[in-house]
C-alpha positions as CSV (number, residue, x, y, z in Angstrom):
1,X,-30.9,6.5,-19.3
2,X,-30.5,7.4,-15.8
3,X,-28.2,5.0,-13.8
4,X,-27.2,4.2,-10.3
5,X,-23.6,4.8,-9.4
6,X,-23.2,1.2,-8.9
7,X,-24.5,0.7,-11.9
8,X,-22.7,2.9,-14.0
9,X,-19.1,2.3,-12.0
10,X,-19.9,-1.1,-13.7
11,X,-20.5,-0.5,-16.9
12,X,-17.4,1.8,-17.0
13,X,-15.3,-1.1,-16.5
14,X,-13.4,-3.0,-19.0
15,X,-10.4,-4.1,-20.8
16,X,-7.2,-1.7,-20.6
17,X,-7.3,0.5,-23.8
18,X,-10.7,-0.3,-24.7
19,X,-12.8,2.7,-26.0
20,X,-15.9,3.4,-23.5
21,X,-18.3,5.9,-25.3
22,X,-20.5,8.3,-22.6
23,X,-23.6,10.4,-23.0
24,X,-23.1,13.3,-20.1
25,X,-25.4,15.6,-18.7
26,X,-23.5,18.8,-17.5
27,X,-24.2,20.1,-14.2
28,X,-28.0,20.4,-13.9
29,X,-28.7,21.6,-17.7
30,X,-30.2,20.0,-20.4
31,X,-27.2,19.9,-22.4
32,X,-25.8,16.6,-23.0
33,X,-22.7,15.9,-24.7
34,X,-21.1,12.4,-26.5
35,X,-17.8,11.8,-24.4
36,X,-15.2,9.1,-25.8
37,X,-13.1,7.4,-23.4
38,X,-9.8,5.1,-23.4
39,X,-9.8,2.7,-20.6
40,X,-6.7,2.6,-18.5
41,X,-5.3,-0.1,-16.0
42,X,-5.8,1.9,-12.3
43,X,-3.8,1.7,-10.0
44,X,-4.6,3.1,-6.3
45,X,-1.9,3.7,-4.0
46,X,-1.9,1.9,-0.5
47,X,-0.4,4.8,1.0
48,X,-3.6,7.0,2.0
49,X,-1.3,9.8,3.6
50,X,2.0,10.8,4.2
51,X,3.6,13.3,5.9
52,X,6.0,15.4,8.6
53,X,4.7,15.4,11.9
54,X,5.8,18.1,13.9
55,X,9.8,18.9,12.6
56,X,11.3,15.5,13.0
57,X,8.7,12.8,12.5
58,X,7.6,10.9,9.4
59,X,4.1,9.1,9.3
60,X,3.1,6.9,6.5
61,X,-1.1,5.7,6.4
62,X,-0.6,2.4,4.7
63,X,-4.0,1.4,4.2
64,X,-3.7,-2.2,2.5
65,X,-1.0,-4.4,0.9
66,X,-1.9,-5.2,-2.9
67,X,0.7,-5.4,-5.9
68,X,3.4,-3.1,-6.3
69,X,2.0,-1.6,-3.1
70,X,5.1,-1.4,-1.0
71,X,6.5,1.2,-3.9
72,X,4.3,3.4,-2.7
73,X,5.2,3.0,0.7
74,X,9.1,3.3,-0.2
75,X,8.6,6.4,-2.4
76,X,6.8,8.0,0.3
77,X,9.5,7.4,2.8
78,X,12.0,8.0,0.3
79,X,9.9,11.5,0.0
80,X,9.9,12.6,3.8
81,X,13.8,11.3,4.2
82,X,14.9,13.7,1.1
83,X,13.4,16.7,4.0
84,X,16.3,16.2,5.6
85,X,15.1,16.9,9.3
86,X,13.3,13.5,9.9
87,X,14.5,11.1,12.6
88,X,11.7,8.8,13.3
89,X,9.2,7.6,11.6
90,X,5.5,6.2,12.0
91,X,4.1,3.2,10.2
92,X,0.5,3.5,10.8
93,X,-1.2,-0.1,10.0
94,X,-4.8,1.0,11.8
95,X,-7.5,-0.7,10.3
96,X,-5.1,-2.6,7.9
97,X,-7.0,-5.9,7.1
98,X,-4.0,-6.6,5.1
99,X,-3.1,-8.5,1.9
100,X,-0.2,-9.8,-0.3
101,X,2.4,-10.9,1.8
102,X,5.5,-10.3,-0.5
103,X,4.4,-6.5,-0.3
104,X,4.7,-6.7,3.3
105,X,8.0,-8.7,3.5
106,X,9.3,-5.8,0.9
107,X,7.9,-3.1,3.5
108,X,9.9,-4.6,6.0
109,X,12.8,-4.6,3.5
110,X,13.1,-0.8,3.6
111,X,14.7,-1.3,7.5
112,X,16.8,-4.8,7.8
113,X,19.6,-5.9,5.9
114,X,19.3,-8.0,2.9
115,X,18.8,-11.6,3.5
116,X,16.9,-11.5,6.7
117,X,14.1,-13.7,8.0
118,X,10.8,-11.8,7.9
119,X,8.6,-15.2,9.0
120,X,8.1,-18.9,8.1
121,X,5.8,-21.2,7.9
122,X,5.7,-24.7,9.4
123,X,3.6,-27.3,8.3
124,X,3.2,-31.5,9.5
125,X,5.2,-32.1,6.2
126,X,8.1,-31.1,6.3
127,X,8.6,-30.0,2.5
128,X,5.8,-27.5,3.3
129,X,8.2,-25.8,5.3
130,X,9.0,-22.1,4.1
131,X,10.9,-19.5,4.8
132,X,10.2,-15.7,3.6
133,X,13.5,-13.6,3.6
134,X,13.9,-9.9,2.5
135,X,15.4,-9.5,-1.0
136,X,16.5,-6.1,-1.1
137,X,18.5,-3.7,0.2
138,X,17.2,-1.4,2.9
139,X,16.8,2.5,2.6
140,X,17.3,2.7,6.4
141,X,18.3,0.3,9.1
142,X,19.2,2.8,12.2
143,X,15.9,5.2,12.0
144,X,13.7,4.4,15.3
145,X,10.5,3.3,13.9
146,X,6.8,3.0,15.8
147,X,3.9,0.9,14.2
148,X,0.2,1.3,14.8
149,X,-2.1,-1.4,15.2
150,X,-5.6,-1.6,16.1
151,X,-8.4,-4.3,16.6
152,X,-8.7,-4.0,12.7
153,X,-4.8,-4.5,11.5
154,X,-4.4,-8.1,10.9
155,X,-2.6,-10.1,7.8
156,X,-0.1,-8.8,6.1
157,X,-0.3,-5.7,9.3
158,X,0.8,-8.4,11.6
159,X,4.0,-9.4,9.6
160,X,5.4,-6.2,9.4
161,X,4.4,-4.9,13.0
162,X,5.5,-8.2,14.6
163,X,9.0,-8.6,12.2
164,X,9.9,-4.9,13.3
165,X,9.2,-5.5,16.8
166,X,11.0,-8.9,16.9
167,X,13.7,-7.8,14.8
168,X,13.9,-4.4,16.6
């Protein structure tokens, strides 16, 4: 039966270790094989590229905040700091509709010391008063660091660009 990727993307999905059986064509042929597949949880990174630019300058694409995002983000700084050479880095957040704000608050928890107020939240009650504080302890708090924003970063991309700037 000849499928639609949307369609077939769907029927594709399913429960973590569940067996998904597949009848494949190979390249334009008329062979078709019987394919048995194990499901597996996916996860896709939120860094969409990292790199050295020029000698001296990191730049991380961080393209959304979703769970166990800001791992990514750290192991790719972590990554382009092990280089050796780099002394700035860039945070591009362009096009960054944003996401889960404890990833961002642990983005920003790469560069400020443990403890520190990313942002709050005030409400007419008093008891819906919060407070959102980094938790732990910062790869690097002297690098110079420059964050891209555009018309499209917004969210979670506002935390961390307005925390780094106001906490500079």
């Amino acid at each position: 039966q000849n499928l639609e990727v949307s369609q077939a993307s769907e029927r594709m999905k399913g429960e973590p270790g569940s067996e998904l059986k597949l009848k494949v064509r190979k390249g334009r042929g008329d062979t078709i094989e019987d394919v048995i597949l194990i499901r597996e949880r996916i996860h896709i990174s939120d860094v969409i590229y990292y790199g050295m630019l020029k000698d001296t300058i990191g730049y991380i694409q961080i393209g959304g905040f979703t769970l166990n995002g800001a791992k990514d983000v750290r192991r790719a700084f972590e990554s382009l700091k092990s280089t050796g050479g780099m002394k700035r880095i860039i945070l591009d957040l362009r096009g960054n509709g944003g996401g889960l704000m404890s990833e961002a608050i642990e983005i920003v928890s790469m560069f400020v010391p443990k403890g520190t107020l990313v942002v709050s939240q005030r409400g007419k009650d008093p008891r819906m008063n919060e407070e959102f504080r980094t938790t732990s302890e910062p790869i690097d708090t002297e690098i110079p660091i420059m964050v891209l924003v555009n018309s499209g970063s917004a969210s979670s991309s506002e935390i961390v660009a307005g925390a780094l700037q106001d906490l500079d």
